[in-house]
C-alpha positions in Angstrom: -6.7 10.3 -28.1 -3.8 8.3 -26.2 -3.2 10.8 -23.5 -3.7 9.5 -19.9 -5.5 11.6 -17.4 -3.9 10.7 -14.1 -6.0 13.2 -12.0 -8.5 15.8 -12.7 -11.0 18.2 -10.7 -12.6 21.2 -11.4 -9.7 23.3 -10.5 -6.5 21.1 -11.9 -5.7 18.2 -13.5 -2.4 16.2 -14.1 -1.6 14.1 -17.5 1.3 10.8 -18.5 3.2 13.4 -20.5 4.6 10.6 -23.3 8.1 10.9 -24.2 9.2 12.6 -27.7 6.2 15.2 -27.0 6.1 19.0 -26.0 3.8 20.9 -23.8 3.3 23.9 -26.0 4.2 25.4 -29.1 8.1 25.6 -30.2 9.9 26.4 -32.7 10.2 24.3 -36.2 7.2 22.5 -37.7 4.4 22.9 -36.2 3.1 19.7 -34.0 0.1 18.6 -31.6 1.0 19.4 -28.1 0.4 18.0 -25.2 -1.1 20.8 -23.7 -3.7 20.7 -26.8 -4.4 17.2 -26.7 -5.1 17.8 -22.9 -7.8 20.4 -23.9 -9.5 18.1 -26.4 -10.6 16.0 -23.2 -10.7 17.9 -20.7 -11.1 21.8 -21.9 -9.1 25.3 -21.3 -6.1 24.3 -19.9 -3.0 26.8 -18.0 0.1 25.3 -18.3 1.6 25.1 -14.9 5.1 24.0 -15.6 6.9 22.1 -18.4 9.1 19.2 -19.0 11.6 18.4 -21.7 10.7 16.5 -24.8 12.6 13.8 -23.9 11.5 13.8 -20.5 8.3 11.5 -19.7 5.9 11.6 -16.7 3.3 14.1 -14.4 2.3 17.3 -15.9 0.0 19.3 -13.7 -2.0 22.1 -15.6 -4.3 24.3 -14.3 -8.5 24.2 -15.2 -9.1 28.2 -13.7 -6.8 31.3 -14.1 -6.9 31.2 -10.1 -5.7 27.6 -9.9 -3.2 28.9 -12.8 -2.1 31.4 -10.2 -1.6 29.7 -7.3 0.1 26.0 -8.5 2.4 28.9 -10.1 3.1 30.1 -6.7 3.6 26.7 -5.6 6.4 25.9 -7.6 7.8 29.1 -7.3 7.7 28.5 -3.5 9.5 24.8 -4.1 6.3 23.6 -1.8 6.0 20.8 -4.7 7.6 17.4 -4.2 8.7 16.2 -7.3 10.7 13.2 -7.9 12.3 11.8 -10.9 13.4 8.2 -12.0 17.0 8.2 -14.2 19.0 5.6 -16.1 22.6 6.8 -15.8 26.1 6.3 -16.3 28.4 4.7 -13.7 28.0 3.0 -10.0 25.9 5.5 -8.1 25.8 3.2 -5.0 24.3 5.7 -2.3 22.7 9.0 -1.9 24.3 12.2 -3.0 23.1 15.9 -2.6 24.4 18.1 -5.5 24.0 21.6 -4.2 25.8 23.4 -7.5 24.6 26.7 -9.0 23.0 26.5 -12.0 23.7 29.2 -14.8 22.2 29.4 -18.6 24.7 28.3 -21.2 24.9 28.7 -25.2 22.0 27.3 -27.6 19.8 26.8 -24.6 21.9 24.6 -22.5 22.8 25.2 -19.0 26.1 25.0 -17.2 26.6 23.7 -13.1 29.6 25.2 -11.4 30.9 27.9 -8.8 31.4 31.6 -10.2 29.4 31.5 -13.5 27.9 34.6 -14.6 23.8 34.3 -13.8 24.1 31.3 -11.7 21.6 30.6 -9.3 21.3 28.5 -6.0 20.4 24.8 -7.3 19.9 21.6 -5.1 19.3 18.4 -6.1 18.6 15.3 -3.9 20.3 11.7 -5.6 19.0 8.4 -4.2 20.4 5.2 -5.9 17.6 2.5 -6.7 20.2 0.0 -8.4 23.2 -0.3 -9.7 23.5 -2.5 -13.2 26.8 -4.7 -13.7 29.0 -2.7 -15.9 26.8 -0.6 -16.8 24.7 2.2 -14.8 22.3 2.8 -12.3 19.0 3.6 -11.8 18.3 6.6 -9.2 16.0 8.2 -7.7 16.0 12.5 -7.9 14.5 15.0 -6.3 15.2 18.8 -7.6 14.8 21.4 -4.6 15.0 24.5 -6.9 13.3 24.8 -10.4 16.2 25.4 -12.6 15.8 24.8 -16.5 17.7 21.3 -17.2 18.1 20.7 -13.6 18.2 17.0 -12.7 20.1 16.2 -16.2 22.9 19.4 -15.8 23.7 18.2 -12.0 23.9 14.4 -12.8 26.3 15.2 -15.5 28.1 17.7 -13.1 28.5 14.6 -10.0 29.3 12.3 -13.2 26.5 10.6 -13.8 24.9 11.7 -17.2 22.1 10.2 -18.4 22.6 7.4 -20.5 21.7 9.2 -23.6 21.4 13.1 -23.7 22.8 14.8 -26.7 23.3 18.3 -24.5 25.2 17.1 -21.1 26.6 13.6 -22.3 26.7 10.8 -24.7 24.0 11.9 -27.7 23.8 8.2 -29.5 21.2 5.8 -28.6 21.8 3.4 -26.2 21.8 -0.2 -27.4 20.8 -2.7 -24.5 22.4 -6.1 -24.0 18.8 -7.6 -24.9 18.6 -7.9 -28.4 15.4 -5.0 -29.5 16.1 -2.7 -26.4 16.9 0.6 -27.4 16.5 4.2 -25.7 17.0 7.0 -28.3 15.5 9.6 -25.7 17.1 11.3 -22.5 15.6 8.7 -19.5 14.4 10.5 -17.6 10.7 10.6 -16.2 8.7 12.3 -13.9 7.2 9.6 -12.1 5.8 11.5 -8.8 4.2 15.5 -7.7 3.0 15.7 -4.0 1.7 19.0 -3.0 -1.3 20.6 -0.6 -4.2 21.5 -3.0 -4.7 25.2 -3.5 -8.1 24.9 -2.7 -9.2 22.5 -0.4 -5.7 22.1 1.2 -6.1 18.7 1.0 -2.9 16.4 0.3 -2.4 15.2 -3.2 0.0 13.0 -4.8 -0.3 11.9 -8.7 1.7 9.1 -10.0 2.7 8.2 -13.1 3.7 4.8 -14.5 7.6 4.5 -15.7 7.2 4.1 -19.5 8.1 1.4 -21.8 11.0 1.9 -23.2 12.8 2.9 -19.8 11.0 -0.3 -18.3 12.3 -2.8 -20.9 15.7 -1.2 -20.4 15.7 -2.0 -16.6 14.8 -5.3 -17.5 17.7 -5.7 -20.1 19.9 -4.8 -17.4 19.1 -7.0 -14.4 20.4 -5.0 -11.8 23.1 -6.7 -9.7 22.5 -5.1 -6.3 20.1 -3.1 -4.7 21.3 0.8 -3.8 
């Protein structure tokens, strides 16, 4: 098993979801989950929320049906913190709030814009970390509403897709200026969840280190100025 527990209790626990792996079962071949691997080490498991397959970082399952229930009710509530690390495209060289409704699209992929048919209220938060010479920046993001795709479809809306993501911007890998760096995934990772715990109320924060192939690509970069 090569799964990372970041956290665990008897009511929840939180896993390093790795990138290239989904949380439960989809369509297609069938595959070992995340969720399943999970439960080989640490037993029934409720899945809480989900995160892309691209998409690396905290995921926070449930170990009861009443924990199941009320982490639900925490997300539903937006009374989670979540924050998110991006490589992007172009200068983003302060903060930015994107407050666009989000709407579903065709063949799973959502839309961002004013007047779309099943749009919902969607904010997200933008913080720039650095900004690479010629070539992107790394942010910081923090999604106030829970919408399918959200950090990636509002980047791409305020110009700043992801530097690979074959459904809101450029789908071919991205070949760093240091020869042997490569991403051939969306970067984006979940590096952060702070939220009261349901049962004790006490404050909790898990953390998740940024993964290696987003690492050696900051690296390659060498950022030329702080955000």
């Amino acid at each position: 098993m090569s799964l990372a527990v970041l956290y665990a209790d008897e009511h929840l626990a939180a896993v390093a979801k790795p990138p290239g792996r989904i949380v439960v079962p989809g369509r297609g071949t069938p595959e070992l989950t995340v969720r399943e691997e999970a439960e080989a080490l640490l037993g029934k498991l409720w899945v809480v929320h989900r995160l892309d397959r691209g998409t690396s970082g905290v995921l926070l399952l449930a170990r009861t049906a009443d924990a199941h229930r009320s982490l639900c009710a925490l997300f539903e509530e937006h009374r989670i913190v979540k924050r998110y690390l991006a490589l992007v495209r172009g200068a983003v060289s302060g903060d930015l709030r994107i407050d666009v409704p989000v709407a579903p699209g065709r063949k799973g992929r959502m839309r961002a814009g004013e007047g779309l048919p099943g749009a919902r209220p969607s904010s997200t938060f933008v913080r720039s970390v650095a900004v690479f010479e010629g070539e992107g920046s790394l942010v910081e993001a923090y999604p106030a509403s829970g919408r399918t795709h959200q950090v990636r479809v509002h980047l791409a809306h305020a110009g700043h897709p992801l530097l690979v993501d074959p459904d809101y911007g450029e789908p071919s890998p991205w070949v760093g200026p240091v020869a042997g760096v490569v991403l051939t995934r969306t970067p984006l990772h979940a590096c952060s969840l702070e939220f009261l715990h349901p049962v004790t109320g006490a404050p909790v924060r898990v953390d998740a280190p940024m993964p290696e192939d987003m690492a050696a690509a900051v690296v390659a970069l060498q950022p030329s100025k702080s955000g």
